[in-house]
C-alpha positions as CSV (number, residue, x, y, z in Angstrom):
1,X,25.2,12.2,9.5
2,X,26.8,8.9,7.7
3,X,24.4,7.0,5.2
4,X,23.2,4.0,7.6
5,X,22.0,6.8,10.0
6,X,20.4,8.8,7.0
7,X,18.7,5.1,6.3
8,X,17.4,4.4,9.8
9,X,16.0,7.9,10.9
10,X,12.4,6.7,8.8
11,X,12.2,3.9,11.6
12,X,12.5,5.5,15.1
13,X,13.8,9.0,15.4
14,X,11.9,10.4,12.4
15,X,9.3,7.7,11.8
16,X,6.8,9.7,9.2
17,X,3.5,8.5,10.8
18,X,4.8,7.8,14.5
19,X,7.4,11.0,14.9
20,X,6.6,13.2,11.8
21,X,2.7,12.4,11.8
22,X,2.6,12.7,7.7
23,X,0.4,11.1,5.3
24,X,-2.1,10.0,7.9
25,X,-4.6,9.7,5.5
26,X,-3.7,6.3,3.7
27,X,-2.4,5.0,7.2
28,X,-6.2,5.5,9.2
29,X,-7.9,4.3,5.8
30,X,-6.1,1.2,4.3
31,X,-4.3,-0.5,7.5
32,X,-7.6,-2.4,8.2
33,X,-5.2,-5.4,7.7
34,X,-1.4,-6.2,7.8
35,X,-1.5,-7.1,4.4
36,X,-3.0,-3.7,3.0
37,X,-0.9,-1.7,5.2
38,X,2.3,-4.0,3.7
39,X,0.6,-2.9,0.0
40,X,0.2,0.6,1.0
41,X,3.9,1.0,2.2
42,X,5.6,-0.9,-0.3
43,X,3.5,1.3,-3.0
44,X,4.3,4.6,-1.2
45,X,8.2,3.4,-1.2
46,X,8.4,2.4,-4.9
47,X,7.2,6.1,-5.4
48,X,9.7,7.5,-2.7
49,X,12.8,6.4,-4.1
50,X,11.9,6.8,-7.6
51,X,10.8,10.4,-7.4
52,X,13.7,11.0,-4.9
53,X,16.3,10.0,-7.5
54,X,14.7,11.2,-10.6
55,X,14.2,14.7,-8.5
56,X,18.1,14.5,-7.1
57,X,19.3,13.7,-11.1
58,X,17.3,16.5,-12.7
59,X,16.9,19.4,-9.8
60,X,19.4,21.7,-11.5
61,X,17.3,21.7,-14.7
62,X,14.1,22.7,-12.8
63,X,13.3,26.7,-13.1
64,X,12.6,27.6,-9.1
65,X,8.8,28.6,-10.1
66,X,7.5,25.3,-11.3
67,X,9.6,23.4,-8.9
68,X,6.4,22.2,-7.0
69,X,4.8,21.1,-10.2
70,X,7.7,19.3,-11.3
71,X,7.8,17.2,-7.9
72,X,4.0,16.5,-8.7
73,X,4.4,15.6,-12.5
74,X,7.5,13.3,-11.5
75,X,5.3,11.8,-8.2
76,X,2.3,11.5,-10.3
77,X,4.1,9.6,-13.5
78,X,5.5,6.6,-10.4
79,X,1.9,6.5,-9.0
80,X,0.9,5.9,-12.3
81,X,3.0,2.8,-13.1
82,X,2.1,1.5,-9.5
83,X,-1.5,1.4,-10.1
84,X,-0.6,0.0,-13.5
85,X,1.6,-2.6,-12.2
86,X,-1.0,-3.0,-9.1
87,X,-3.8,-3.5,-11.1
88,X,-2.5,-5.9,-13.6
89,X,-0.6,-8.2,-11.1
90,X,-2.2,-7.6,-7.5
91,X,-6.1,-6.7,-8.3
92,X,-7.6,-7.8,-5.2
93,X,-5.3,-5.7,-3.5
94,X,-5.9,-3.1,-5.8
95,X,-9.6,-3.5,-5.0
96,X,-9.2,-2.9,-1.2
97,X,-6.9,0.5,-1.7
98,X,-9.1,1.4,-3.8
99,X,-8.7,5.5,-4.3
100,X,-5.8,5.5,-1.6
101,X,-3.0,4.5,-4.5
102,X,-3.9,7.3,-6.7
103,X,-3.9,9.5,-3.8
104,X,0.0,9.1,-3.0
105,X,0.3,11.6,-5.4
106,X,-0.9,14.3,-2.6
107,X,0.7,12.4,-0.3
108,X,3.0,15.5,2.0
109,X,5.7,12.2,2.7
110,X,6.6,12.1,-0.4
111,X,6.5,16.1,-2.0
112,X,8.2,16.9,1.3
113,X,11.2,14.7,1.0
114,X,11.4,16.1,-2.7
115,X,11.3,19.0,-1.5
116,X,13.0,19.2,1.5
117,X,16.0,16.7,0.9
118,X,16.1,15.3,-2.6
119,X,16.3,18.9,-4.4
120,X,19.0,19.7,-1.7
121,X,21.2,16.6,-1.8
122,X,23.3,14.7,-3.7
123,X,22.0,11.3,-5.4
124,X,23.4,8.4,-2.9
125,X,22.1,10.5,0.0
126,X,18.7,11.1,-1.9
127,X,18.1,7.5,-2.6
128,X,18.9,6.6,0.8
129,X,16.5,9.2,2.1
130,X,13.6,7.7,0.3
131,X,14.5,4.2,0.9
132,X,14.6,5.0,4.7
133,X,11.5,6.7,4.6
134,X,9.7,4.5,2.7
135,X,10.4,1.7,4.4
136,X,9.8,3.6,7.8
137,X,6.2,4.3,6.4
138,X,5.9,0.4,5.5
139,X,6.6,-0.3,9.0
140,X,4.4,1.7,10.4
141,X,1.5,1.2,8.6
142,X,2.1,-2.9,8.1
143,X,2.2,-2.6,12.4
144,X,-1.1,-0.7,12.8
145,X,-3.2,-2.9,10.2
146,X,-1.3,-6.0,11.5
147,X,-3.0,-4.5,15.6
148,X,-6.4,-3.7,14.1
149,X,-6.3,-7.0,12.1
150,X,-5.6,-8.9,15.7
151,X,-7.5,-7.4,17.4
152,X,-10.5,-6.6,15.2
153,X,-10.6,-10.1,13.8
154,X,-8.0,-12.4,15.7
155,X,-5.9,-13.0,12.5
156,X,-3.0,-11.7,10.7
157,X,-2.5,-11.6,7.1
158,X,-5.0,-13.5,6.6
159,X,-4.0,-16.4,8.7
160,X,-7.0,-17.1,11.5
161,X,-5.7,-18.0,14.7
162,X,-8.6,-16.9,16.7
163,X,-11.8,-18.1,16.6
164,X,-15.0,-15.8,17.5
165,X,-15.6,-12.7,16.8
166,X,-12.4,-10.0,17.6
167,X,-13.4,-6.2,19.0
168,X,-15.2,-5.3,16.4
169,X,-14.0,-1.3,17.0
170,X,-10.8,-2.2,15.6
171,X,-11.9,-3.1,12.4
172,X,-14.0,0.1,11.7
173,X,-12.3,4.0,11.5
174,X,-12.3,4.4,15.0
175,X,-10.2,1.8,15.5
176,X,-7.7,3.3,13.2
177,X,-7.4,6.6,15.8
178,X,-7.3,4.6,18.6
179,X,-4.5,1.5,17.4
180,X,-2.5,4.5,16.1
181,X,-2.4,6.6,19.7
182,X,-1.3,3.8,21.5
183,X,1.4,3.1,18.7
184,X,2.1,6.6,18.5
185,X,2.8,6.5,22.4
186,X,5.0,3.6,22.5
187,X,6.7,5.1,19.9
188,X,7.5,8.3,21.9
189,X,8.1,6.3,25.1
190,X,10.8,4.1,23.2
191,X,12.4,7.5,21.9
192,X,12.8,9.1,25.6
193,X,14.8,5.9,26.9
194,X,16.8,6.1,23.6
């Protein structure tokens, strides 16, 4: 597979929320908007491709039994200077993530492509992976909070262009389950004709 393929897989084939269906708890909790599902993604993808290419740099040093641990340790010291950076520069933001930043720790996205592909690959290949990813992630979860903000409030990022009251479903959980099925559907339809 050449590098632009490695790149694209996180946006159609191997989407991680449409395709791969992985860290679906930040993307039914934060995507109430566009602009926290943007903040979501972007945060998840700093802490992709970092632990990706400090895991790729350093896997040969890493005893096979605290592997796992590593990953976390290496994941958890990125989240950290994102909620740093996040809280400092973007608090409102912050605010509405609330416990979902720290929580990308946990996240199976990102352990998994540490584990599965960055301890296995070389460092242009691994820092592609998590760039790919990441920004497959972004997508997906800046799409689903940019429908639930349409539809739940008849604005996007912020920007009324509706007036009235929206479906108010879409703005509560349910909402999330619901916008994402449908996404999740087009998605698979747009995958069969490809």
């Amino acid at each position: 597979m050449n590098q632009w393929q490695n790149f694209t897989k996180g946006f159609i084939k191997d989407n991680p929320v449409f395709v791969l269906m992985l860290g679906l708890c930040p993307v039914l909790g934060v995507t109430t908007s566009a602009i926290n599902g943007l903040g979501m993604g972007l945060a998840t993808t700093f802490v992709l491709l970092m632990s990706n290419t400090v895991v790729t740099l350093i896997k040969s040093l890493i005893p096979v039994k605290v592997r796992i641990p590593s990953f976390i340790v290496i994941i958890a010291s990125f989240v950290t200077i994102v909620e740093l950076v996040m809280q400092a520069f973007l608090p409102t933001l912050f605010e509405q993530l609330g416990l979902f930043i720290p929580l990308i720790v946990v996240n199976c996205l990102v352990l998994g492509r540490a584990e599965a592909f960055a301890s296995k690959n070389d460092f242009i290949s691994s820092v592609i992976d998590g760039l790919g990813m990441g920004l497959g992630f972004t997508f997906a979860l800046t799409l689903l909070g940019a429908v639930r903000e349409i539809l739940g409030s008849g604005a996007i990022f912020g920007w009324e262009f509706v007036t009235g009251d929206g479906m108010l479903v879409f703005v509560l959980a349910p909402g999330a389950f619901i916008g994402l099925g449908y996404l999740i559907a087009i998605m698979n339809k747009f995958n069969k004709a490809s």
